[in-house]
N, C-alpha and C positions, 0 to 999 in steps of 0.2 A: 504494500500500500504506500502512495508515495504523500507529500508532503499536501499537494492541493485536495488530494482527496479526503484525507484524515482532517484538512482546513473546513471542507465542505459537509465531513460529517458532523463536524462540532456544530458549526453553526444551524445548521439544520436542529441540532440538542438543543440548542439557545435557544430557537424560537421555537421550540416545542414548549420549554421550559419556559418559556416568556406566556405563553399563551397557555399552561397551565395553571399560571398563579395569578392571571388575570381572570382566569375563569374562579379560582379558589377565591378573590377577591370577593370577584360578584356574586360568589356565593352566600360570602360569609359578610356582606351590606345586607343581600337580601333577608340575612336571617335577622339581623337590627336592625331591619325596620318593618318586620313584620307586626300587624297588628295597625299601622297606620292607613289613612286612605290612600288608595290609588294614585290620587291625582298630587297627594305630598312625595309619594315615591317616585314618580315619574319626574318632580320637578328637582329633586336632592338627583336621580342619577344623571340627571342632562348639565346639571352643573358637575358633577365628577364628571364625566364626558369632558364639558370647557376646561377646567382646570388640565384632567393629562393633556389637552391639546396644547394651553399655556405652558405645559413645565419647559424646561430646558435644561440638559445633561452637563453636570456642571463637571469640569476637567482638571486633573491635576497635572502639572509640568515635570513629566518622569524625574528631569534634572535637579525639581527642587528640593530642598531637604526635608518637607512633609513627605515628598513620594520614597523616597529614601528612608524617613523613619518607618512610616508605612509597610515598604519592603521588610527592612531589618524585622520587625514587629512581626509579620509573618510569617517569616524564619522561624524566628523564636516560637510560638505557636504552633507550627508545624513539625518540629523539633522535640516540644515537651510534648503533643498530641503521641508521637511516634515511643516515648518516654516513658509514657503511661501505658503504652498498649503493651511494652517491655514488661512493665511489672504486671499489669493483670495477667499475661501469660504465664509468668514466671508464681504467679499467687496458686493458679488455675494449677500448674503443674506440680507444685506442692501442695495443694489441698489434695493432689491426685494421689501423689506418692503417700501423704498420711492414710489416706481412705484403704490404701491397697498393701498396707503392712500391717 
């Protein structure tokens, strides 16, 4: 598999993934505002409509030192994530070997 097709499979994930948690969104409005009329629900989600059309994606400059602390910080996270998963193995393994003597 080369480099544009694994590019093309992700992105395809993305908007899967974009478009299942827009759906979980509307789900989960729909379910706080049940119990209202009709004509209030129709006018709260025409304004969430205008607002996502309003937002604007706001960008961080990889070069600057937020994107930088950002990174480092994810490291580190990713790091202690992998840290933990060490010891619960290692817990898992020895609660194994007591169970089996």
């Amino acid at each position: 598999m080369n480099l544009e097709q694994r590019l093309s499979e992700l992105e395809a994930r993305v908007s899967q993934l974009e478009k299942e948690a827009a759906a979980a969104t509307t789900a989960e409005t729909e379910k706080h505002l049940q119990g209202l009329p009709n004509s209030t629900k129709t006018i709260i989600f025409k304004e969430i409509e205008k607002t996502k059309q309003d937002e604007r994606p706001v960008g961080i400059d990889p070069e600057s030192y937020l994107a930088k602390e950002i990174l480092w910080q994810s490291r580190k996270i990713i790091e202690l994530e992998h840290s933990i998963a060490e010891i619960l193995n290692t817990v898992k393994h020895l609660k194994y070997l007591l169970t089996k003597s």
